[in-house]
SEMARLO-415674 format. One record per residue (C-alpha): x, y, z. Coordinates in steps of 0.02 Angstrom, whole numbers, plus 50000, padded with zeros to 5 digits. Last residue first. Example, Ala and Ser with C-alpha at 12.3 -4.5 7.8 and 13.67 -1.06 7.14 Angstrom:
2
506844994750357 506154977550390 
END
This chain:
845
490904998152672 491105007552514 492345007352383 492274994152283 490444997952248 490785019152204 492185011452093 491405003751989 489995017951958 491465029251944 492225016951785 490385017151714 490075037451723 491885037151638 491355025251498 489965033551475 490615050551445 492205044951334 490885036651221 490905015551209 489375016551108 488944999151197 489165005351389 489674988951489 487984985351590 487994986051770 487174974951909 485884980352034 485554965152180 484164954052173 483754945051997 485564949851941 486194939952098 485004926152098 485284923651926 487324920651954 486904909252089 485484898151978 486774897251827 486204911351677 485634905651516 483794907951573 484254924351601 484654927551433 486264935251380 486714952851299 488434957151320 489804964551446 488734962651585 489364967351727 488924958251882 489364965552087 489764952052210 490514956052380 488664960852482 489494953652648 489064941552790 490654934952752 490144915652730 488704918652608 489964932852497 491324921352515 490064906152446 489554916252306 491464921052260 491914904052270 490504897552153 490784910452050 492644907152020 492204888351997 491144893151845 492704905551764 493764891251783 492624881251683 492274894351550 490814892651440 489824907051553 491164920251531 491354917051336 489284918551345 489844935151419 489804939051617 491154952751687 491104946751857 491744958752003 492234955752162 492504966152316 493644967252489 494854955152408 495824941052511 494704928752498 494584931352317 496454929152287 496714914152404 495384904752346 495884906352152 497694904352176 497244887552271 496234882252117 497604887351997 498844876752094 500584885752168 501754886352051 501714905251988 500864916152154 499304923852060 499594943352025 499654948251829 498934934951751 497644932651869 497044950551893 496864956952094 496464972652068 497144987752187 496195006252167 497145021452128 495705029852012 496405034351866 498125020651859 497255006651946 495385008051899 495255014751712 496945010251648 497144992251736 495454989651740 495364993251536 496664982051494 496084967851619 494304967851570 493794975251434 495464968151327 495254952451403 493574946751359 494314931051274 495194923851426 493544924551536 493244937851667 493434936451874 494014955351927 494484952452132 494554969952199 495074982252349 496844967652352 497634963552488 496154963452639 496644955952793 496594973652860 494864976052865 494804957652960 495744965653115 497324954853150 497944937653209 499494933353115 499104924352973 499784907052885 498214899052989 496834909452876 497414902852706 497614885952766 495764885752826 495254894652665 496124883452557 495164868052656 493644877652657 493624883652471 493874863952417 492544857952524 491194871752462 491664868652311 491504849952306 489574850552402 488854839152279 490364829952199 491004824552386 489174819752424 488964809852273 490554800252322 490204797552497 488694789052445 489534776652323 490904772252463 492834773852422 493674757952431 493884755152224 493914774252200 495514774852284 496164759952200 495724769852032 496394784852065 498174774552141 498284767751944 498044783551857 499164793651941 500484780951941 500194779051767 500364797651698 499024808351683 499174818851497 499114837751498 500784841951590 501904829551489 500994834451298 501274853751358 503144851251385 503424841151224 502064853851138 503274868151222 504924858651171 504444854450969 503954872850960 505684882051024 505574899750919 503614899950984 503964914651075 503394914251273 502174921851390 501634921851555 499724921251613 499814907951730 498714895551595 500134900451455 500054913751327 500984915051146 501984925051061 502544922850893 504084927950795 504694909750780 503164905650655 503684919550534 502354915350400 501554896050442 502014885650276 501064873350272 501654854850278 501354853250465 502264847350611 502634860850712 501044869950686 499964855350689 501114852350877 500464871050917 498774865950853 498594850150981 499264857751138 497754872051102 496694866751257 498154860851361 498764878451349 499934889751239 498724901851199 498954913451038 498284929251064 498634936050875 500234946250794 500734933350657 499534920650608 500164924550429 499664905250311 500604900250176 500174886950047 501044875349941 499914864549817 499334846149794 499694839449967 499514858550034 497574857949999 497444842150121 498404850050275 497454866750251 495704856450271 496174845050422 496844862050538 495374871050483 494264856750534 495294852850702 494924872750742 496144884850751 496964892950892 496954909450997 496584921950858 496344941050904 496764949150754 498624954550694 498754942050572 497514934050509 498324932750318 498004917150204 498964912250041 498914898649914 497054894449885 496874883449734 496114870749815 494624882049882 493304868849907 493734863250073 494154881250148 492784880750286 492704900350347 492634899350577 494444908750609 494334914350774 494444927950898 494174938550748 494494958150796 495424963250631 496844969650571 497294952550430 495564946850337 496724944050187 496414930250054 497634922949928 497154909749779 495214906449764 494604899249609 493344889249696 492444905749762 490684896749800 491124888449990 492214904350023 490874910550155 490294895950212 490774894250386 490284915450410 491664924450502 491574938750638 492244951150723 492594962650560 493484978450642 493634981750421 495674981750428 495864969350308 494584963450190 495644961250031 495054946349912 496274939049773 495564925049660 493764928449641 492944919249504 491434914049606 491044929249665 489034925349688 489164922749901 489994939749940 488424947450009 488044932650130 489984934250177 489534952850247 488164945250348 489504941350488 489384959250558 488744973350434 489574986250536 491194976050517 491344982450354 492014999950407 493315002250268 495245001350240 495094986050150 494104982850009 495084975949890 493994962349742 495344955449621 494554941349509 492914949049457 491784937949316 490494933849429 490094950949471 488064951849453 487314946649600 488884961949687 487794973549732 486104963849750 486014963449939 486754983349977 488374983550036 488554994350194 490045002050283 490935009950165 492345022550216 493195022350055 495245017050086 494805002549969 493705003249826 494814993449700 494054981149578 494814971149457 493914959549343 492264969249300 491404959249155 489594962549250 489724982749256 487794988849253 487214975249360 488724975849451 488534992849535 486354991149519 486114984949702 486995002349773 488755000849889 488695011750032 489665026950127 487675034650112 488595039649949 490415038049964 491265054850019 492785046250103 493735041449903 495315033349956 495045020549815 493665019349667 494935009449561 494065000349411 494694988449311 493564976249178 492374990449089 491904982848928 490094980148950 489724998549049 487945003049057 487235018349133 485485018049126 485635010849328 486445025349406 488145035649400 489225028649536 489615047549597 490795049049726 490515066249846 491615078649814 493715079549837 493845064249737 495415055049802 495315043149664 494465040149508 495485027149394 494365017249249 494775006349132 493834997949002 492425009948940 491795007448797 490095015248869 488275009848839 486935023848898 485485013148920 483585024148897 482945032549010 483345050348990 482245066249063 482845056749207 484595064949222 484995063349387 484195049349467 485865044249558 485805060549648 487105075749623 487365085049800 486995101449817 488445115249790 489805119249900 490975132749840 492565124249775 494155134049866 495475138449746 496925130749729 496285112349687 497315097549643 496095084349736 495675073749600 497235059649653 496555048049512 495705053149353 496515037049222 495035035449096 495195021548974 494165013948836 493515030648797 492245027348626 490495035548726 491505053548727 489765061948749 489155054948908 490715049948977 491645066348976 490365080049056 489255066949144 490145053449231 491755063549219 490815079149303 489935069249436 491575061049476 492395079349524 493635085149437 495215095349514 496685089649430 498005078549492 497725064749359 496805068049194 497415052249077 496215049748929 496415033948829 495315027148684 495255043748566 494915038648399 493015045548410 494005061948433 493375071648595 491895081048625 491865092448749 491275096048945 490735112249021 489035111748959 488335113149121 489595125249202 491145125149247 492185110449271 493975107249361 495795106949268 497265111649388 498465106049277 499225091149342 498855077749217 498225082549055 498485065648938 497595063048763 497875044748705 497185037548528 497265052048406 497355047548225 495505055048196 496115070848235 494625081548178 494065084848345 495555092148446 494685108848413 493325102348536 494885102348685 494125119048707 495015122648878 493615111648938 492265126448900 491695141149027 493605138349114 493945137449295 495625135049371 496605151049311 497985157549449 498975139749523 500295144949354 499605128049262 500925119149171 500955100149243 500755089349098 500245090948905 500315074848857 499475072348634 499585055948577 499265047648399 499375063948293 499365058648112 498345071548059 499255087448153 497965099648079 497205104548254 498855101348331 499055121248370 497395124148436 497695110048567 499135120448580 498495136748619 497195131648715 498605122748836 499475137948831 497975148548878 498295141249072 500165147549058 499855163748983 500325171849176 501955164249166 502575154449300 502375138549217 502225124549349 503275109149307 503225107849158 503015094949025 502295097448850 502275079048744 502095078448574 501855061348499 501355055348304 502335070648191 502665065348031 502005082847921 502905091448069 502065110047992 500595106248084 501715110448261 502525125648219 501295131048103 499945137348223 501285145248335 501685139048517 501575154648617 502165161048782 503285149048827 504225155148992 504705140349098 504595123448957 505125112349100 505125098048971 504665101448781 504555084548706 504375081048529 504135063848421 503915061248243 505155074048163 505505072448001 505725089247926 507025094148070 507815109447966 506235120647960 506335119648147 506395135948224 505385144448043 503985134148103 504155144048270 504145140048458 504245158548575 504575160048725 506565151148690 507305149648850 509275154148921 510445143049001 509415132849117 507715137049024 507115125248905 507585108248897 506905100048709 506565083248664 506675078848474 506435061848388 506395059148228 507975068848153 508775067048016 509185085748000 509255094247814 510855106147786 510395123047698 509735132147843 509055147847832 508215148848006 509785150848098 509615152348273 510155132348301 509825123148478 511135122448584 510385134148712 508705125148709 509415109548807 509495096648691 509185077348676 509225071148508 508685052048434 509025051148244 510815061048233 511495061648072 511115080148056 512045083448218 513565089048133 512955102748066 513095110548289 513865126748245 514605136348378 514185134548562 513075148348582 512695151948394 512605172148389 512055186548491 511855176748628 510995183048796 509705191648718 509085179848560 509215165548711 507985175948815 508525175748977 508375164149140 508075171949302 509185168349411 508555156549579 509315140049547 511295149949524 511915145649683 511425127949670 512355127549521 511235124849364 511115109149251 511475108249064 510985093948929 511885086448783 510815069648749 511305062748580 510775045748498 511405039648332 513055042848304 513615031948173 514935046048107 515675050948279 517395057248211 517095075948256 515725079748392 516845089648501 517165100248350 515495101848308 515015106148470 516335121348494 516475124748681 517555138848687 516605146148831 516615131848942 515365137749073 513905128848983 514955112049015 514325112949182 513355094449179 511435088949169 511625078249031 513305068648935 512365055348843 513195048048685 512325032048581 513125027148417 514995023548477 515775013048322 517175027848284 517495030348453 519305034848406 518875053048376 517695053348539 519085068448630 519385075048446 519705093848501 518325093148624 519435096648766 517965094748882 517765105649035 516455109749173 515795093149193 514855091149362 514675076349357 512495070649311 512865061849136 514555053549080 513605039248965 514575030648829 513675017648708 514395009148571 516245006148624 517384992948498 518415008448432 519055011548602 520705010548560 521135031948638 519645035848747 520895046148879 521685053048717 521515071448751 521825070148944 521135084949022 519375078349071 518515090749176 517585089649359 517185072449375 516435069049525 515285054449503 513545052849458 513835044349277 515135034449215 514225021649114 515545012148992 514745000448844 515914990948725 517414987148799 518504976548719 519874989748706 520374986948884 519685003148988 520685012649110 519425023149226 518745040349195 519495053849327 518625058449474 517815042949530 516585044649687 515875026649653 513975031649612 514085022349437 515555013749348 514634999749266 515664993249128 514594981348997 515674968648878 514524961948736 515204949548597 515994935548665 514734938048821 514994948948989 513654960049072 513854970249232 515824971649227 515994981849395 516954996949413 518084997749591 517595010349737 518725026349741 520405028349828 521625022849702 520925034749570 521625032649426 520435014649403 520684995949443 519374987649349 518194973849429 517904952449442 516094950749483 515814940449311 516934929049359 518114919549217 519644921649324 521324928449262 521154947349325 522914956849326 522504973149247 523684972849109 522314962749002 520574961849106 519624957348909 520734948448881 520854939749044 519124936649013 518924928748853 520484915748902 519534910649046 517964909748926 519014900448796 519744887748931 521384887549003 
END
């Protein structure tokens, strides 16, 4: 057996474990509950997680154990005086959050004679009235840390806590001397000493106070605390009812560095004038480095004349972090703001109610040495704002001259007034992170030319969430230091494919966000400058392709389209991935697009299978045949097998072709090309016809309307018939994917549908016009509508094209006839009038 085996079974003994695993477990009292796990094991460490496992009674230990958490169970009371009997190796014991209701604290830790850290919080233990805590304490000599905390019964959330001088009339839970030792002590203020005499000097350094459960102190005096003389951190959490924090209380810790108030929500009606009174309190606390004073407004005072005269914070000169998150804190006035230390570097004021103007100009401009401002979520206001006029980038004018800020860091989010960027005197060298996010009052929803220029070291910025939809030319000349850049969310695709143009001088950019911007469109070169590239989203989009030449971005490791409108990529894309993953591995999210699964693409779907990139979920996606069903790509290598056999002529084919060419004469070759359509449509039209019984020609017809569109113009034209004309208006289409006969040829499908439709309609885009299916449609449909006798054509056009782009038929048809333009604003009124103007063709004679 080896020395770890040995170790182990040790360390197990009388439990029956003999294998060195560190998942091996403790059998406990409590046959029913889940097992304790050993989450740390070396010769001289041996951890015992018992957490969450429904235990009611505290496991059996081997004496080797030297850390034991037992907290959220349900242990109610610990009757067995020696249950920590040759435990002398345990340092750290943790029973917090059962609901403890009895300790037989005569010498319960007396064998723990090594255990330095204690935490027994939020527990019952207030009910056990002969709770003695130096008693309980007794034999814990290198105790070190000490949290003894309370929690209420549910039953009990809504009494009103007392005054502790009320409800006792002496010490609580008897004397607690034996605390002086400790260095770290967590209390709940019903433990804490009454005696202001005290002979016996506490060691203390680090004090947090819970003040309320039991009963609440509303008062804090010097004379409270005359035994703690070296106390360098306090925390007063849920601090309830304090009234007053007395001058002396707080100057009177001659080594104090941190005090931290935390509520939540004060119900008292001083609770605002707390925070004065502090600030007034710390005023001679020299070697103050941070001041928190969190979440105690009572929702009644919001607006002060003066920023709750943080001036008397002045003279600090040790301070370095002032936080005042949660309070309800908005401006007043034009003076409102106030100078703070020239030590101060970091200033937290989330969840208040400040508006960007007022930071810009109430903090910034006289607190030039903040490195850090964290203002986010500025829409904690109770009161209703009344509206005032909006603050203009030339405010200010009577001074031009450069502002220059320390500022590092900045967090302004959720504003609830318009965003203020400052303007072009104010200079920020040192400011490298900024988060602007979720802010919708953006000025003119733009980004100015002077952002950068005043903020050129930027390396993170955030304006996400922001409704933007413009970027002026110059905003970003001057960021060629940023390496994060997130600006999805927004309404970029308003500038169309120009937004790369304003992108072009980023060429440290490593992560760029422009998802979910309705961008349609991608410039070739838009990456050609960012070499330092590394992930890229453009995912929630409309791209129906992917047209940005990656060749210089080597480093690029990550790429998300998904959920866009992507049918393939191009051989250049395809050429350019495969040579960046030879000297790195990257991923590519194509998940959620209108992949096509067609003769056209057979050559990307076997890239797909065979490439070195990794392609995100590959099996999930869906793609489209020619016939309009779909599959998941879960079985790759057999669609490109079954793709590679349809595409490619085999021999036979091939070789009777060519002996049919071989006797076929030159001038009954040019006349077959010439008037192909026509032939085609008649011999499909004559087999059409003979299948039929001989009937009236009005009832011949299946469908009220053939829609001819191209692949890419889909979601106009077969989503939107399908809603607009079929389900609203109860007219049949005839729409390819939906109703050709599967097997039969396309061309046959094609003569057969539009023959048998009283109407058709084209839906003409350049995508309609590069289509060679969409061509031979036409030419049926124009030589139905010559053969019929019949106005059957009506055009839409879905975009702008010239006429000289147009084929002779389709000209002749817009030229003569009146044709219909797909509404551009795309409001519920004009779609409608366009729907009824549909249907008014397809429905007369």
């Amino acid at each position: 057996m080896s020395s770890s085996t040995l170790f182990l079974v040790i360390v197990f003994g009388g439990l029956a474990y003999s294998k060195p695993s560190v998942k091996n477990t403790f059998s406990t009292s409590n046959h029913a509950a889940s097992p304790c796990k050993l989450t740390n094991s070396t010769e001289y460490n041996v951890e015992v997680d018992c957490t969450d496992r429904n235990l009611t009674d505290i496991p059996i230990l081997s004496m080797f154990a030297t850390s034991l958490n037992i907290s959220n169970n349900n242990i109610e009371s610990i009757t067995d005086g020696k249950v920590f009997r040759n435990l002398s190796s345990l340092h750290t014991l943790d029973l917090s959050d059962n609901p403890l209701e009895l300790l037989p604290y005569n010498n319960i830790f007396k064998e723990l004679t090594n255990l330095s850290k204690l935490y027994i919080r939020n527990t019952y233990l207030y009910k056990q009235k002969d709770l003695v805590l130096d008693l309980l304490l007794h034999g814990l000599n290198n105790l070190k840390h000490l949290s003894f905390t309370f929690k209420l019964e549910p039953s009990n959330l809504k009494t009103t806590p007392k005054l502790c001088s009320h409800k006792f009339n002496s010490q609580p839970f008897g004397k607690i001397d034996r605390l002086h030792s400790i260095e770290s002590l967590e209390i709940d203020s019903a433990l804490l000493k009454f005696e202001t005499n005290a002979s016996l000097t506490y060691q203390t350094r680090s004090l947090r106070v819970i003040n309320g459960f039991v009963c609440y102190y509303n008062t804090f005096l010097k004379e409270q605390f005359i035994y703690m003389p070296f106390i360098e951190k306090i925390f007063l959490e849920s601090p309830f009812f304090i009234d007053i924090i007395s001058d002396d209380f707080i100057s009177a810790q001659n080594f104090l560095t941190e005090l931290v108030i935390d509520g939540p929500d004060l119900t008292s009606t001083n609770a605002v004038d707390l925070i004065q009174n502090v600030t007034t309190s710390v005023s001679r606390s020299y070697n103050l480095t941070s001041l928190m004073l969190n979440d105690i407004y009572n929702h009644k005072k919001l607006e002060v004349k003066r920023f709750y005269s943080i001036y008397n914070l002045v003279s600090l000169t040790s301070l370095e972090m002032l936080g005042l998150v949660g309070n309800g804190l908005c401006f007043k006035g034009k003076n409102s703001g106030d100078r703070f230390p020239q030590s101060l570097k970091t200033l937290v004021i989330q969840e208040n109610c400040m508006t960007s103007y007022g930071i810009n100009h109430h903090i910034l401009e006289v607190n030039f040495q903040l490195e850090t401002i964290d203002a986010s979520s500025q829409n904690n206001c109770v009161l209703k704002k009344k509206k005032k006029r909006k603050h203009q980038f030339h405010a200010h004018k009577f001074n031009e001259t450069d502002r220059v800020y320390s500022l590092q860091k900045l967090i302004l989010t959720r504003s609830i007034d318009e965003l203020n960027f400052g303007n072009q005197h104010d200079y920020f060298p040192n400011l490298t992170y900024l988060d602007l996010s979720l802010n919708n009052k953006v000025p003119n929803n733009t980004i100015p030319n002077f952002f950068c220029s005043r903020r050129h070291n930027l390396r993170f910025l955030n304006m996400s969430n922001s409704h933007i939809t413009k970027i002026e030319k110059l905003a970003f000349v001057n960021c060629s230091n940023l390496e994060v850049l997130d600006l999805s969310f927004n309404l970029l695709g308003c500038i169309d494919c120009h937004i790369c143009d304003k992108l072009v001088n980023l060429v440290s950019l490593k992560a760029l966000n422009l998802s979910s911007n309705h961008i349609k469109c991608s410039n070739l070169h838009m990456l050609n400058s960012m070499i330092k590239i590394e992930r890229i989203d453009m995912s929630n989009n409309v791209l129906q392709s992917w047209d940005i030449s990656i060749q210089n971005a080597r480093s690029l490791n990550h790429i998300n389209l998904s959920r866009n409108r992507i049918q393939t990529l191009s051989k250049g894309n395809m050429e350019e991935l495969d040579t960046i993953a030879k000297s790195n591995s990257v991923e590519i999210d194509l998940s959620e697009n209108t992949l096509l699964c067609t003769c056209e693409t057979k050559d990307f779907l076997q890239w797909m299978f065979i490439t070195r990139v990794s392609i995100i979920r590959r099996d999930e996606y869906l793609c489209t045949f020619s016939n309009g069903s779909v599959t998941s790509l879960n079985n790759l290598e057999f669609i490109v097998k079954s793709l590679k056999s349809q595409c490619v002529p085999s021999k036979t084919a091939l070789i009777i072709g060519m002996n049919v060419l071989s006797v076929c004469l030159l001038t009954s070759m040019v006349l077959v090309f010439k008037f192909r359509w026509r032939i085609q449509h008649w011999y499909y039209k004559r087999r059409f016809i003979l299948t039929l019984n001989y009937v009236e020609m009005v009832q011949m017809f299946t469908y009220d309307v053939f829609i001819s569109y191209s692949a890419d113009d889909f979601e106009i034209a077969r989503n939107e018939t399908m809603e607009e004309l079929e389900s609203r208006r109860g007219i049949k289409a005839c729409i390819h994917e939906r109703d050709f006969q599967p097997g039969e040829y396309i061309a046959e499908n094609i003569s057969r549908a539009i023959h048998s439709s009283k109407k058709i309609i084209l839906f003409i885009s350049k995508n309609f016009l590069g289509s060679e299916w969409c061509a031979y449609e036409l030419d049926i449909a124009l030589m139905e509508e010559m053969h019929s006798g019949r106005r059957v054509i009506m055009a839409i056009m879905v975009e702008d094209v010239p006429n000289t782009k147009l084929p002779s038929g389709l000209r002749h048809i817009v030229d003569t006839y009146t044709y219909l333009e797909y509404p551009k604003n795309r409001t519920e009124y004009d779609i409608n009038v366009f729907w009824n103007k549909c249907a008014e063709f397809i429905q007369e004679n």
